[in-house]
C-alpha positions in Angstrom: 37.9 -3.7 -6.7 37.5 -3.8 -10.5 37.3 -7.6 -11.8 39.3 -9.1 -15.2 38.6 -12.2 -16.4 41.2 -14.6 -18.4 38.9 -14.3 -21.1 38.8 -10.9 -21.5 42.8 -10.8 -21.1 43.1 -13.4 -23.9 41.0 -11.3 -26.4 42.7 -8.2 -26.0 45.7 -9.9 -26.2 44.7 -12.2 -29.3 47.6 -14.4 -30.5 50.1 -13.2 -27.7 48.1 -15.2 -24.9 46.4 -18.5 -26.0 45.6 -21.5 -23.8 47.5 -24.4 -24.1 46.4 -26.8 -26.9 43.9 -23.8 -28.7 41.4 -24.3 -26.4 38.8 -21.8 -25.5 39.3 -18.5 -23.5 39.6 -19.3 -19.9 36.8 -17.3 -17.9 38.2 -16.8 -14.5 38.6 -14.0 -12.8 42.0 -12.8 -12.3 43.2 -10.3 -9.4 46.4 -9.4 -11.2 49.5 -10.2 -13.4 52.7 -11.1 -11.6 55.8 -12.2 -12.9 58.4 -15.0 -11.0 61.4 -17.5 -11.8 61.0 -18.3 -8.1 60.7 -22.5 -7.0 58.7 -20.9 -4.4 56.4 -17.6 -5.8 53.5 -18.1 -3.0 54.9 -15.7 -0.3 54.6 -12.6 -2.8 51.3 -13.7 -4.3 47.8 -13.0 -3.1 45.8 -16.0 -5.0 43.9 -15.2 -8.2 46.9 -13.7 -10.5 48.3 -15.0 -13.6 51.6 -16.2 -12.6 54.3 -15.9 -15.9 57.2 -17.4 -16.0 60.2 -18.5 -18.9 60.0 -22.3 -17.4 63.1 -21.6 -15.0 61.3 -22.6 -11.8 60.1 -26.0 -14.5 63.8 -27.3 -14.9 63.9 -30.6 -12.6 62.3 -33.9 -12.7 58.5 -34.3 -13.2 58.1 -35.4 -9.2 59.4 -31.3 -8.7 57.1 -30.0 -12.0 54.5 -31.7 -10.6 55.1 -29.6 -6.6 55.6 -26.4 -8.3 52.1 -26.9 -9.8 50.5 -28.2 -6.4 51.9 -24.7 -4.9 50.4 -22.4 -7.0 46.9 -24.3 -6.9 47.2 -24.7 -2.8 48.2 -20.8 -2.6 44.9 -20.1 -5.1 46.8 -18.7 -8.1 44.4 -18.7 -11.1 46.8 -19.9 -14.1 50.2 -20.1 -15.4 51.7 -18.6 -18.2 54.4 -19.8 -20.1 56.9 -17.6 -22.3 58.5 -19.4 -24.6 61.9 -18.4 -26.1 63.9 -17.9 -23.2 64.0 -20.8 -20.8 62.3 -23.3 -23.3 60.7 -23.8 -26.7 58.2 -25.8 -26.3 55.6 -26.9 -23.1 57.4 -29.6 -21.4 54.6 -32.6 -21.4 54.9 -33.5 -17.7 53.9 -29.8 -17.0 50.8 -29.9 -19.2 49.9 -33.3 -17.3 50.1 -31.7 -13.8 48.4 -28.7 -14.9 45.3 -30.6 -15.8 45.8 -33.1 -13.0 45.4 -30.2 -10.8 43.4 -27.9 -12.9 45.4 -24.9 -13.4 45.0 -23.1 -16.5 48.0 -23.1 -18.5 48.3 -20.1 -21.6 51.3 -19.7 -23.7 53.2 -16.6 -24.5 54.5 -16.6 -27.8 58.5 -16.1 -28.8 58.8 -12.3 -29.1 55.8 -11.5 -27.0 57.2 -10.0 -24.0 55.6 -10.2 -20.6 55.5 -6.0 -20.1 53.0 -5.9 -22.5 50.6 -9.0 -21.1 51.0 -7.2 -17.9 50.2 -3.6 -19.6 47.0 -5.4 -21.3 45.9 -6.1 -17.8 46.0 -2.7 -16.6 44.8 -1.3 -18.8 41.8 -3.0 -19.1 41.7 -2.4 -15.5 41.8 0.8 -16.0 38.8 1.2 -18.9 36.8 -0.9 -16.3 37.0 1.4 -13.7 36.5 4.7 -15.6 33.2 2.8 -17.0 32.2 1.5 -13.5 32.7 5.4 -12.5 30.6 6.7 -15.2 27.9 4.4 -14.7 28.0 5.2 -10.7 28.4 8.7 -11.4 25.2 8.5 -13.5 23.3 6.2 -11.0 24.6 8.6 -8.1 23.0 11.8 -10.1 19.6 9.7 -10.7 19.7 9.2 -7.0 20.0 12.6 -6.1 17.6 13.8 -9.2 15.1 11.5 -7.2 15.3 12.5 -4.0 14.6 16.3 -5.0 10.8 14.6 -6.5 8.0 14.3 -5.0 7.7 11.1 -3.2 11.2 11.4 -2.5 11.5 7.9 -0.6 9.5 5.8 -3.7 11.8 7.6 -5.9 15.0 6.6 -4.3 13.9 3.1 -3.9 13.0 2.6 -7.9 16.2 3.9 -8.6 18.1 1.5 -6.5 16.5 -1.5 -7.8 16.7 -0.9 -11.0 20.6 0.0 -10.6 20.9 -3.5 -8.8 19.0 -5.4 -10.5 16.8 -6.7 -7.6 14.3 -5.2 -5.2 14.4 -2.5 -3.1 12.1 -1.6 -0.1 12.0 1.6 2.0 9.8 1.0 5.4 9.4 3.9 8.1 9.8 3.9 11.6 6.0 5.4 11.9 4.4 2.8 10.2 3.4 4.8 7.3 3.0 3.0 4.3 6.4 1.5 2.8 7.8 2.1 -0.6 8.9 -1.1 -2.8 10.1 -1.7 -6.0 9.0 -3.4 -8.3 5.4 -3.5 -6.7 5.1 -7.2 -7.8 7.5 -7.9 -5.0 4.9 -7.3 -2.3 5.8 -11.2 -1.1 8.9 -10.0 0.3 7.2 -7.1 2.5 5.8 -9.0 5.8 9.1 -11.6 6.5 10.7 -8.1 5.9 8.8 -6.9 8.4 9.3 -9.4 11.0 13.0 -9.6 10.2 13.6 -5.7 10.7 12.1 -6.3 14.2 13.7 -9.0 15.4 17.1 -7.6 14.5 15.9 -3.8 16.3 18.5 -1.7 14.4 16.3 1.2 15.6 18.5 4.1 16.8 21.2 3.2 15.7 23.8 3.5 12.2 23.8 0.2 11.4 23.4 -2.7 8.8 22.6 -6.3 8.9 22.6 -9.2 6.1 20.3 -11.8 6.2 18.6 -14.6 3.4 15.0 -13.3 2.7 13.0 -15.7 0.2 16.4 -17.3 -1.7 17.7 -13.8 -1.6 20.6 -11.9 0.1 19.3 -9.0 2.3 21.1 -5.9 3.0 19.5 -3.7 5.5 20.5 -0.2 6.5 19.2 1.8 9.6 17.9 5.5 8.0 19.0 7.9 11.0 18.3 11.3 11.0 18.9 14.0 13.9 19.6 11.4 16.4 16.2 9.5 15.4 15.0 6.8 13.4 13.6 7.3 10.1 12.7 3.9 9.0 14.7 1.3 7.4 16.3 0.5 3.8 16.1 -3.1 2.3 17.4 -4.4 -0.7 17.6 -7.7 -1.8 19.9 -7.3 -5.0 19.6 -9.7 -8.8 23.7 -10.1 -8.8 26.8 -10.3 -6.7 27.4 -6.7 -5.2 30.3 -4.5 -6.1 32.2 -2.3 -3.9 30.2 0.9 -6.3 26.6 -0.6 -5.5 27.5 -0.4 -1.7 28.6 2.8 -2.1 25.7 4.1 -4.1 23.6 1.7 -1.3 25.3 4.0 1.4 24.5 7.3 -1.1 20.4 6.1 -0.9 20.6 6.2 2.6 22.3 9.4 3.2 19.5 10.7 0.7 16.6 9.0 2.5 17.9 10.6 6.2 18.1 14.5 4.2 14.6 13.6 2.9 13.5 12.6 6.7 15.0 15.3 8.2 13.4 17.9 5.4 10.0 15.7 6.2 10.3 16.7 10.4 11.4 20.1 9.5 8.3 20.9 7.4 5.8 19.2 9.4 7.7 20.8 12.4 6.7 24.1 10.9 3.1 23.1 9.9 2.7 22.4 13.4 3.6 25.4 14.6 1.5 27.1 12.1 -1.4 25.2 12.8 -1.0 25.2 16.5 -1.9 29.6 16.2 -5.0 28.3 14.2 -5.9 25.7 17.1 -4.9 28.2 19.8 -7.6 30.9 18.3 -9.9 28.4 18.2 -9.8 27.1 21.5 -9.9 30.7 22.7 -13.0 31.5 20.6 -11.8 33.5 17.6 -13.0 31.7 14.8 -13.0 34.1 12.2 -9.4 35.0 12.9 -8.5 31.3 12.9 -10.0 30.7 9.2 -8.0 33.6 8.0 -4.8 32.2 9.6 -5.4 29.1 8.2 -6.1 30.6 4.7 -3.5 32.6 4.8 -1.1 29.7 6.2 -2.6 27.5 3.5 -4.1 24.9 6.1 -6.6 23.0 4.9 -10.4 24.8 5.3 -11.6 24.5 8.3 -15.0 21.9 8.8 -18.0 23.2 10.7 -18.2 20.0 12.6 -15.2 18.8 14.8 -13.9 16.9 17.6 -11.7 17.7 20.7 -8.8 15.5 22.3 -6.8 16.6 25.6 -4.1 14.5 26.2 -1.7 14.7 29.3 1.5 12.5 30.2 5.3 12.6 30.8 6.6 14.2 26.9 3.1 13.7 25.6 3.8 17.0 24.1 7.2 15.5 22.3 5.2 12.7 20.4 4.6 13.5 16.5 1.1 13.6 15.7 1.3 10.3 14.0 2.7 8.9 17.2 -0.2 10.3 19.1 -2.0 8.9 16.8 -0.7 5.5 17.4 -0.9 6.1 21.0 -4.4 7.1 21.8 -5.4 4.8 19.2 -4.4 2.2 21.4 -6.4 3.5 24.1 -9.8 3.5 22.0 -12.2 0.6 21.1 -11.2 -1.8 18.7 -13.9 -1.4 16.7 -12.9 2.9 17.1 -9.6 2.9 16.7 -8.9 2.9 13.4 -10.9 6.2 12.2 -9.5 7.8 15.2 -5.6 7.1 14.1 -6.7 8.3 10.9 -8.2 11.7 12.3 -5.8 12.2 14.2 -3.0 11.6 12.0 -4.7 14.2 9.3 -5.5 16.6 11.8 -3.2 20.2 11.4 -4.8 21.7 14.4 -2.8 21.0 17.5 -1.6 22.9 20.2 -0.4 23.3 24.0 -3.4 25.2 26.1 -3.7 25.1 29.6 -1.1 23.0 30.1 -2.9 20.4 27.8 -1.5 19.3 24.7 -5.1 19.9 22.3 -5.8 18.2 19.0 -8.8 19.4 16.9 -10.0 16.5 14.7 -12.6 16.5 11.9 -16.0 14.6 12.7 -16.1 11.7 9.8 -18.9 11.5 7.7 -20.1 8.5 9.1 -20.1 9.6 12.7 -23.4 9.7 14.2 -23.7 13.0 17.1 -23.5 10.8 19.5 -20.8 10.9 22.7 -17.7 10.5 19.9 -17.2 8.1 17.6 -14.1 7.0 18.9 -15.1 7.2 22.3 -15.9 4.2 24.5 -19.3 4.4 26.1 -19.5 7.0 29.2 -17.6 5.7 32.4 -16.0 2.4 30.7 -12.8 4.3 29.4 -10.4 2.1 27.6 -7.1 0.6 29.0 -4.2 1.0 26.8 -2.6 -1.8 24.8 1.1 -2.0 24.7 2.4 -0.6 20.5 5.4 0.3 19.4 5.5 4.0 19.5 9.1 4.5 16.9 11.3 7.4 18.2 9.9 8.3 21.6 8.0 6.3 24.1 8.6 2.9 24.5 5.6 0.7 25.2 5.4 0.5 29.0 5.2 4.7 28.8 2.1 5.0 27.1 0.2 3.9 30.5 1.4 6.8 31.9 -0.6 9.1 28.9 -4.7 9.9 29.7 -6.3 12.0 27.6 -10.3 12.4 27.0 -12.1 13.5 23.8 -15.5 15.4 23.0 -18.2 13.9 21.0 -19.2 16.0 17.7 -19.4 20.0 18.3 -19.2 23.0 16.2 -16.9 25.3 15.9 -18.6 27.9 17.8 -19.1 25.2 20.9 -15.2 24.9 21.2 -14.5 27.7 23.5 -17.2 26.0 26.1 -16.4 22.6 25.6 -12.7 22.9 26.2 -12.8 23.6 29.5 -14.8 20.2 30.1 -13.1 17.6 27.8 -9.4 19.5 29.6 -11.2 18.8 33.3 -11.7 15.1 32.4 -8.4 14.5 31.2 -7.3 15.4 34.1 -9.4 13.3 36.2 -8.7 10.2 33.9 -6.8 7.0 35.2 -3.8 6.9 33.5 -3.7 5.0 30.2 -7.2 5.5 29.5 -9.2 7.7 26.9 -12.5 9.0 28.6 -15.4 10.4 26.5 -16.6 13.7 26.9 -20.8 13.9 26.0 -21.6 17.1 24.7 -22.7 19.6 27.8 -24.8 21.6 26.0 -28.5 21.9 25.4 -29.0 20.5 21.6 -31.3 23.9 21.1 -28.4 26.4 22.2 -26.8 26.2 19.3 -30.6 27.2 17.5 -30.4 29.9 19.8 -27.8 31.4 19.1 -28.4 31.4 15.0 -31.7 33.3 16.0 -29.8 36.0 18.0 -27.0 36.3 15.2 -29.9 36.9 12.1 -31.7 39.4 14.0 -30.1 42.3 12.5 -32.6 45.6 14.3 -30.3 45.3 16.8 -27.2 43.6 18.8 -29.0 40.8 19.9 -26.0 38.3 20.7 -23.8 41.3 22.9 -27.1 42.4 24.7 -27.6 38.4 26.2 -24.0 38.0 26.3 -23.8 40.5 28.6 -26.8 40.6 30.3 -25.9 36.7 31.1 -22.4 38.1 32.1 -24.0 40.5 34.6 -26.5 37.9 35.7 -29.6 39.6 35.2 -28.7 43.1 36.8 -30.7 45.5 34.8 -28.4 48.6 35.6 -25.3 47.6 35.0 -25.9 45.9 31.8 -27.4 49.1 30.5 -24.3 50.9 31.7 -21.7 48.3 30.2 -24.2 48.3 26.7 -24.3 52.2 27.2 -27.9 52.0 26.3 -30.7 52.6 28.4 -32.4 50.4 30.9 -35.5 50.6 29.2 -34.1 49.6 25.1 -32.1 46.8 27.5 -35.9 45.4 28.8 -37.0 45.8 25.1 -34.3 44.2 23.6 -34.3 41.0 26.4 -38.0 40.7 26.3 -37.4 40.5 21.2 -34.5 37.9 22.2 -36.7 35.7 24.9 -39.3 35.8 22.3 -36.9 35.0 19.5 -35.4 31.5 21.2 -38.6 31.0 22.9 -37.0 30.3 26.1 -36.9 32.9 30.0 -33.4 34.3 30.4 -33.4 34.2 33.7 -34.2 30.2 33.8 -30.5 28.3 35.2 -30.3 26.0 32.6 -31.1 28.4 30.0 -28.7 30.7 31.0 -26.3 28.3 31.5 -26.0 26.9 28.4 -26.9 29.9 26.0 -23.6 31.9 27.7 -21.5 28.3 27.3 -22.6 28.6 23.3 -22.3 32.3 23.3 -19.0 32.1 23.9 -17.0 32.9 20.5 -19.5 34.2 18.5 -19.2 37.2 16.8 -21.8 39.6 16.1 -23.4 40.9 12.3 -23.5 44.1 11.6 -26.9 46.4 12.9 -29.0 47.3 9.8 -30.6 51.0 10.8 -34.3 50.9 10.9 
């Protein structure tokens, strides 16, 4: 409700309101003009008006001047306002005496003034007040929505609230991403905020709550979108809140759930995108994965990566950030951090085998050794208890297991998948197992000298003379050469890698790297 004071009443109203005795402009506020010759007004006021009256109700001995005043200042009415002309000339001395004894402002209306135009004065400076209030809020409800079409949406929103309030303002998600604050010199307020925003657990919920934060009055709003939490809006406002900054309040957080749900959308759709570029490369097709994600606009894909299995009840429903969280919490202390951050950066996730995969990149510091954010071999992790926002509460994340593959490249994928999927399995629940890579260390060198020799189809001839174990006439017959360019070929590539075919572990592990590797072009001779 729009405010008047006295004051502002008495300027616009100049010489046809002044105080008693020429004092200064009263500056209360008043909630309306009303206009009685009752003994008894209070039944049809609400406290706060100007009460007017010709000094009817005043006739009587100073014992009854003296209740009618005690009345009005018991029932809250902000002054009394005399007209003179009518029911007296003058201000009757035992009025002025209880007016101050009980401190009620006292104005007098002028002979010829009438009240209709005090009361008109009032409403209309209602009336300007209000279509100013609504042109301000209409302009702080278009910066509003101007700022939530920006990038950074959520920082945006949050500067413009501040500043329209003249306080702080503080946006904090439900993932534990970063939050947003404004001004940034208000950083104090951010961990009681924290701790405050927990205890109260407005999660899931449309809600609010008040509550003093650092001398200042806290209003907190729960950001729902779709049914989920999207984190939580805080601002601790410079001044006394009007009914238009709870509605433009109310207008931020309506903006804030859009922008959350936009935010889930997108990343909903990234995920599905680059789940097709995890899929081909689980399945071996790594060319065709680097054009999907070129053509999808994924980030390029690194040479050296990671991969995590994870199984559970709705493992497969957690964001990737919550996944993040979640295995994190499984890791070493001293691990967990670089793997929430892979994780959380990683685009390549997908559902394979009844596994949900995530491909993360190797960090620059990693050494090759069983994973950097592995624990070492057969002293898997137990899981903390965290806060996993949306999904699984804390007691469900002992019932996730997952296992992850130290540093491979992207050719080893296809053959280590099948290992690192096995041990999840296997894993206790709540527990991240290591996965040390399989391979030979030299299979990967033999496989680069099969793929430069460019005579002839080195890496199809071993491929499938692994794949036929060694039986000379039906590898000629699948190669549709013959048996004798087969021994020729066999005999360049054992000489190439420096290593017998037909030895197990050999074989082994050359068809586990082989796997996904596409063949150059035969130059003619």
């Amino acid at each position: 409700m729009v405010t008047i004071s006295l004051a502002q009443l008495q300027e616009r109203l100049g010489r046809d309101l002044q105080s008693d005795g020429g004092g200064r402009p009263e500056r209360l506020d008043l909630t309306g003009v009303h206009i009685s010759e009752l003994t008894d007004p209070t039944p049809y006021l609400g406290g706060g008006e100007l009460l007017l009256t010709t000094g009817i109700p005043l006739a009587g001995t100073d014992e009854h001047v003296s209740r009618y005043v005690r009345r009005l200042v018991d029932h809250g009415v902000a002054a009394l306002g005399l007209g003179l002309g009518a029911g007296t000339d003058h201000v009757p001395p035992h009025l002025a005496d209880a007016c101050r004894a009980e401190g009620l402002a006292l104005l007098i209306v002028p002979d010829g003034t009438p009240f209709l135009q005090v009361s008109r004065a009032y409403w209309d400076l209602v009336g300007r007040t209000e279509h100013a209030d609504f042109a301000a809020n209409l302009g702080l409800q278009t910066s509003l929505a101007r700022a939530a079409t920006q990038p950074g949406a959520a920082a945006s929103v949050v500067r413009v609230l501040a500043e329209a309030l003249g306080g702080w303002a503080a946006y904090l998600p439900a993932d534990g991403t970063p939050e947003s604050l404004w001004p940034a010199n208000e950083s104090r307020v951010l961990p009681k905020l924290r701790e405050e925003t927990a205890r109260l657990n407005l999660a899931g919920t449309h809600a609010a709550a008040t509550f003093p934060l650092l001398g200042t009055d806290v209003v907190e709003y729960s950001i729902v979108a779709g049914g989920r939490t999207a984190g939580f809006l805080a601002v601790g406002a410079g001044r006394a809140l009007r009914p238009s900054d709870r509605q433009l309040m109310l207008t931020g957080c309506m903006l804030l759930s859009i922008t959350a749900q936009q935010g889930w959308e997108v990343r909903r759709a990234n995920a599905i995108l680059g789940g097709t570029a995890a899929t081909l490369l689980l399945h071996g097709h790594i060319d065709a994965s680097r054009l999907v994600a070129a053509e999808l606009g994924l980030p390029p894909l690194t040479e050296r990566v990671r991969v995590l299995a994870v199984t559970g009840e709705q493992a497969d429903l957690l964001s990737t950030e919550e996944l993040a969280d979640a295995i994190a919490s499984m890791a070493g202390r001293e691990d967990a951090s670089e793997l929430r951050k892979s994780i959380r950066h990683s685009s390549l996730r997908c559902t394979f085998d009844g596994l949900d995969y995530v491909i993360v990149d190797v960090p620059k510091t990693a050494h090759d050794a069983a994973g950097a954010a592995a624990a070492p071999a057969g002293a898997p992790h137990s899981a903390q208890a965290v806060t996993v926002p949306g999904r699984l509460p804390p007691a469900a994340l002992g019932l996730l297991k997952a296992a992850i593959s130290g540093p491979v490249t992207l050719a080893q994928l296809s053959s280590i998948v099948v290992e690192v999927g096995r041990a999840c399995r296997r894993a206790a629940s709540g527990t991240l197992v290591p996965v040390e890579n399989v391979l030979d260390p030299r299979a990967e060198l033999w496989v680069e000298e099969l793929r430069v020799y460019t005579r002839a189809d080195l890496v199809e001839t071993v491929r499938c003379y692994l794949r036929h174990r060694g039986q000379w006439e039906t590898t000629a017959r699948d190669l549709q050469v013959h048996r004798n360019s087969l021994r020729h070929r066999i005999e360049i590539a054992s000489r190439l890698i420096d290593a017998d075919l037909d030895d197990p572990d050999v074989a082994a592990n050359l068809w586990l790297a082989l796997r996904g590797v596409t063949t150059r072009p035969v130059q003619p001779a």
